[in-house]
Legacy VTK file of the C-alpha trace (Angstrom):
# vtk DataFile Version 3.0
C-alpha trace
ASCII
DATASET POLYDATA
POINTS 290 float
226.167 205.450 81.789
226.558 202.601 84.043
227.501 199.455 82.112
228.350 196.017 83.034
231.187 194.503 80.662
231.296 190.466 80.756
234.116 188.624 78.906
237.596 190.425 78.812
239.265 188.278 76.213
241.275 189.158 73.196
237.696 191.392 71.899
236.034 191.683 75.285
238.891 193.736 76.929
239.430 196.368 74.019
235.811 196.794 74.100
235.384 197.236 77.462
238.431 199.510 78.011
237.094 202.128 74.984
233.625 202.007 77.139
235.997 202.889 79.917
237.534 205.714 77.544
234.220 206.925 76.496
233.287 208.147 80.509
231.372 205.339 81.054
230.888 204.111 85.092
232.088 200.076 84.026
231.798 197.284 86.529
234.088 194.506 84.745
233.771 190.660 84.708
235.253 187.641 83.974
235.495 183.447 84.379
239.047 183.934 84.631
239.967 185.873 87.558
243.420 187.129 86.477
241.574 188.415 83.087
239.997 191.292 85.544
243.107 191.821 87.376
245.169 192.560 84.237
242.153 194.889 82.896
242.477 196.937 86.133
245.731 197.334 85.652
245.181 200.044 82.978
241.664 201.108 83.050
239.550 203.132 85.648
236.306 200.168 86.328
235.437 198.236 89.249
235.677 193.651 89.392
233.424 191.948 90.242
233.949 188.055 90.746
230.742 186.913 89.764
228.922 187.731 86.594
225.454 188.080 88.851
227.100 190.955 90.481
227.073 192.942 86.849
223.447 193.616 86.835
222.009 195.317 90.181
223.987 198.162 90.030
224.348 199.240 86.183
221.908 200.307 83.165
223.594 197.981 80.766
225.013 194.659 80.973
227.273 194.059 77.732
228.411 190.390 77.437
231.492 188.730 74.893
231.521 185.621 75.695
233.057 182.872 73.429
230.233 180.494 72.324
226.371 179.149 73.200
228.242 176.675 76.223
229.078 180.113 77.698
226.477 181.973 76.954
224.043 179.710 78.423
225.652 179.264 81.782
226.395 182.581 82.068
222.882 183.808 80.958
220.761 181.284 82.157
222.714 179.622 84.689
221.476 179.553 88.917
223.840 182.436 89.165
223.579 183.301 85.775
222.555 187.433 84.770
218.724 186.340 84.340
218.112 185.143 87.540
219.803 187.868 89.057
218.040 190.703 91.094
217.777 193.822 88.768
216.451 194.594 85.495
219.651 196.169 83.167
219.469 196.139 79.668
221.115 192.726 78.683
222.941 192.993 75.216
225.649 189.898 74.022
228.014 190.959 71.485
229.937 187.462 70.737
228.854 184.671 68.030
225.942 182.773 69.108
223.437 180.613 67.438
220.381 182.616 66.805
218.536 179.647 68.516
220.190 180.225 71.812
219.350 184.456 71.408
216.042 183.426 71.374
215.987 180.930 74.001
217.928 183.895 76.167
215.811 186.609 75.023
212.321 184.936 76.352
214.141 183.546 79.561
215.047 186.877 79.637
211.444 188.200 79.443
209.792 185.814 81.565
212.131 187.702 84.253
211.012 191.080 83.504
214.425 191.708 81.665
215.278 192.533 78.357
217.922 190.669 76.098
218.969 191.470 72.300
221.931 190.320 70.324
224.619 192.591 68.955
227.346 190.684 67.487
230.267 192.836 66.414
232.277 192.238 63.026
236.124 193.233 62.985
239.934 192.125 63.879
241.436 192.757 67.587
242.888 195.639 66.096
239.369 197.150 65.080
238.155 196.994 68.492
241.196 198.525 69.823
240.641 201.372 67.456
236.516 201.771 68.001
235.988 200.853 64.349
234.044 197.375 64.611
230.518 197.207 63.166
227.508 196.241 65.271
224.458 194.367 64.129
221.567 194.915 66.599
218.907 193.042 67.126
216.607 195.704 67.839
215.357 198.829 66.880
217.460 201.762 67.985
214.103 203.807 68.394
213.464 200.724 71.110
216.259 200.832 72.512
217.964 204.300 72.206
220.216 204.397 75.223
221.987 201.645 73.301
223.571 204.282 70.900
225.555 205.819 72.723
227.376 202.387 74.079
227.761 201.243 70.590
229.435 204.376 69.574
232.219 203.533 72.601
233.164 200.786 70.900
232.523 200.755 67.011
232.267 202.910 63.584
228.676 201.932 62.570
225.525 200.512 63.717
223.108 198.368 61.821
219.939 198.190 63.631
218.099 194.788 61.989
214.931 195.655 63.974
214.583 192.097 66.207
216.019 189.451 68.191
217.965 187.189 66.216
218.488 188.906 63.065
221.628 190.439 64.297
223.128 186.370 65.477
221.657 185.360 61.616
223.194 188.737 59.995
227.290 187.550 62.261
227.025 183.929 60.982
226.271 185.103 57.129
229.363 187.940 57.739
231.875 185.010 58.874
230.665 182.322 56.572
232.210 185.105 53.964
235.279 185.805 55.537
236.012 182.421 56.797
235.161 181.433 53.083
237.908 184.211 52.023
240.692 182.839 54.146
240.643 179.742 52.484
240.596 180.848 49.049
243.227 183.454 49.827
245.347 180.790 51.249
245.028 178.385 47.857
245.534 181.356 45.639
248.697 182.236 47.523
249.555 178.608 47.723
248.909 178.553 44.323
251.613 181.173 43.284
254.135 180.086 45.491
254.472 176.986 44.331
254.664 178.365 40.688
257.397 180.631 42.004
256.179 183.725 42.727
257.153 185.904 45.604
254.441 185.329 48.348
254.787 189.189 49.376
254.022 190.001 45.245
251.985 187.923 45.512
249.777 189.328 48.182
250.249 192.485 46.450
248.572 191.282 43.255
245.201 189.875 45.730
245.335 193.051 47.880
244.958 195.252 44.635
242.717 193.131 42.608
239.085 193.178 41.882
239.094 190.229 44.410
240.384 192.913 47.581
238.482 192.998 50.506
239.082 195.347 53.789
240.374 192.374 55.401
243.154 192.274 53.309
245.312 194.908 54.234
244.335 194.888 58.015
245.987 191.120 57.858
248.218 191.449 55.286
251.076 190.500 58.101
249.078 187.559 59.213
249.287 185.962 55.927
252.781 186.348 55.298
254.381 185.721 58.694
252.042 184.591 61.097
253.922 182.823 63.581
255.385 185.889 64.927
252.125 188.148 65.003
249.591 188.175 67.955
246.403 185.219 67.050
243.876 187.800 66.270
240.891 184.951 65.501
241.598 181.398 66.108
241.413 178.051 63.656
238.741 176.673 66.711
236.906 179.429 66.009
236.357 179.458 63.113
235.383 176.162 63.435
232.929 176.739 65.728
230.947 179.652 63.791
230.947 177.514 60.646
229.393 175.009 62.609
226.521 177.437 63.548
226.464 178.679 60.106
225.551 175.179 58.758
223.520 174.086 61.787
221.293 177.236 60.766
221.414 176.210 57.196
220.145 172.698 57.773
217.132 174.044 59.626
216.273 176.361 56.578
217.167 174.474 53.701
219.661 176.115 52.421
222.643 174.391 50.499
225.850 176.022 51.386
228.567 173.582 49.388
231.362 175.961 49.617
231.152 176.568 53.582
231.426 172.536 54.160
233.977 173.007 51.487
235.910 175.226 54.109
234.739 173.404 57.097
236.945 170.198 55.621
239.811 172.368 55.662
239.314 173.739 58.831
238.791 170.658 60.187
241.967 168.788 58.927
243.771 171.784 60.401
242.651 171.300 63.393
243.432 167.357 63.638
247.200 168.386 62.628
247.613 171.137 65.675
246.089 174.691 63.931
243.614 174.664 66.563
244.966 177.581 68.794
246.463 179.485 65.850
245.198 182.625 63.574
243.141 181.490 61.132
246.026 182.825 58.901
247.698 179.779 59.710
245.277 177.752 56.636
247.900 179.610 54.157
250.637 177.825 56.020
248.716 174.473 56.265
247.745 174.265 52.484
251.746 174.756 52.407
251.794 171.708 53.888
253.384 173.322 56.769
253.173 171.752 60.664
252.389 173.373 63.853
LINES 1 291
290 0 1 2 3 4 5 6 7 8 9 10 11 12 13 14 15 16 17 18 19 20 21 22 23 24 25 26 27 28 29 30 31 32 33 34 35 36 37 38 39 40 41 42 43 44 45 46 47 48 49 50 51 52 53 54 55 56 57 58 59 60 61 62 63 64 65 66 67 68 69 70 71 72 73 74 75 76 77 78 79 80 81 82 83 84 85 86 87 88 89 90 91 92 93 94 95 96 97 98 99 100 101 102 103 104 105 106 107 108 109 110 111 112 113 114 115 116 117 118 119 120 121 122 123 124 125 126 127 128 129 130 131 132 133 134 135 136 137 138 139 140 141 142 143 144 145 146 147 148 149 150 151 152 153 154 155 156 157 158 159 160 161 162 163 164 165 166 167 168 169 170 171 172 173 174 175 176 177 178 179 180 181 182 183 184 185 186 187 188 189 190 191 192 193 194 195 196 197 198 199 200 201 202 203 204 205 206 207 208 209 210 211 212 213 214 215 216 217 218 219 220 221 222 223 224 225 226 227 228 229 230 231 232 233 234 235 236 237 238 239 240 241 242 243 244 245 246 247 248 249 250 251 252 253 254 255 256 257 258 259 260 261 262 263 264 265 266 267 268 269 270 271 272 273 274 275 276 277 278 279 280 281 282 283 284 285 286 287 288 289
């Protein structure tokens, strides 16, 4: 298949390069320039240097992009994908507010295109490996050429049957891992100041009724995260509970414990935690500095 792939950063490029793996034809694209030159480096796909130039050629246009100020320019923009010539399957796999999806999707429409959401949940290391989740905001019977991009790049499919259920489905996903990483961090805060070994420590969590996947896949993150590769940032997480409450205030729904962790976050990010793994909260409820 033909496919577009917008966004080569720390997901975006391991996604892309497995569609590259798979035998897909992949036209790649980026806002930074020397993103696509570093991606051709290693993988057999064609740059392009706008994102426009993704959609008259290919079946599929797959965007990553990093939040709804991307998004929109590069969606709905004057050289944006919508009001480009050609009609490709649109599909954005990043964290967006399901307002925006929808604002997308019937831009979309009005130009005789069509636009879901796919959001994707799993570390850098699951999209090197093809094992992230998808949560589509479609039907696959609607949209069955869709399956066999999704299985280029991850180890299960949810279909969620409409547009915006899979942007809803992301935000409720993070709220409960972002929600984990704090509590992680105060429980092995917690220990270590009562003089436990943070390592045991960790063991103890990891092999508790409290484990979760996440766990082990960051184990190294926890306990020495300076020297590991950022696999999802403080800003980040930031910025998705941000969407996750915006979308609460328009539904009414109390979430106590996510502005709980969106305190944190924010104090971390007014002492220099911006840029670093969200691992880093174990080292700031330390009292550690950047």
């Amino acid at each position: 298949m033909k496919i577009g792939f917008g966004g080569l950063g720390r997901m975006g490029s391991r996604m892309a390069a497995n569609c590259v793996a798979a035998g897909h034809h992949v036209t790649v694209w980026n806002r930074s320039a020397e993103a696509v030159s570093e991606f051709l480096l290693s993988n057999a796909a064609i740059g392009v240097k706008r994102a426009k130039d993704l959609v008259s050629a290919n079946e599929v246009v797959v965007t990553m992009l990093a939040n709804d100020d991307a998004a929109r320019q590069v969606y709905l923009g004057p050289e944006g994908l919508i009001a480009a010539d050609g009609a490709p399957l649109m599909v954005e796999m990043g964290t967006m507010s399901p307002g925006l999806v929808k604002q997308i999707a019937d831009h979309a429409e009005q130009a005789g295109k069509t636009f879901i959401d796919a959001p994707v949940s799993g570390s850098t290391q699951a999209a090197r490996d093809r094992q992230l989740l998808i949560m589509a905001g479609c039907a696959e019977e609607t949209q069955p050429e869709l399956r066999q991009v999704f299985d280029a790049m991850g180890r299960k499919v949810i279909w969620l049957g409409a547009v915006g259920k899979g942007a809803v489905m992301k935000l409720a996903v993070n709220m409960l891992i972002h929600g984990l990483n704090q509590t992680v961090s105060e429980a092995l805060t917690l220990a270590s100041r009562a003089g436990i070994i943070e390592a045991e420590a960790f063991d103890v969590i990891e092999n508790s009724a409290a484990a979760a996947p996440m766990l082990s896949y960051r184990r190294n993150q926890y306990l020495d995260e300076s020297a590991q590769e950022v696999s999802f940032t403080v800003d980040l997480v930031g910025k998705d509970l941000d969407l996750a409450l915006g979308l609460a205030d328009e539904l009414g729904v109390a979430m106590p414990q996510t502005k709980a962790t969106l305190n944190v976050i924010e104090e971390a990010r007014k002492s220099g935690f911006g840029g670093r793994d969200m691992a880093s909260i174990f080292t700031f409820m330390k009292g550690g500095s950047q």
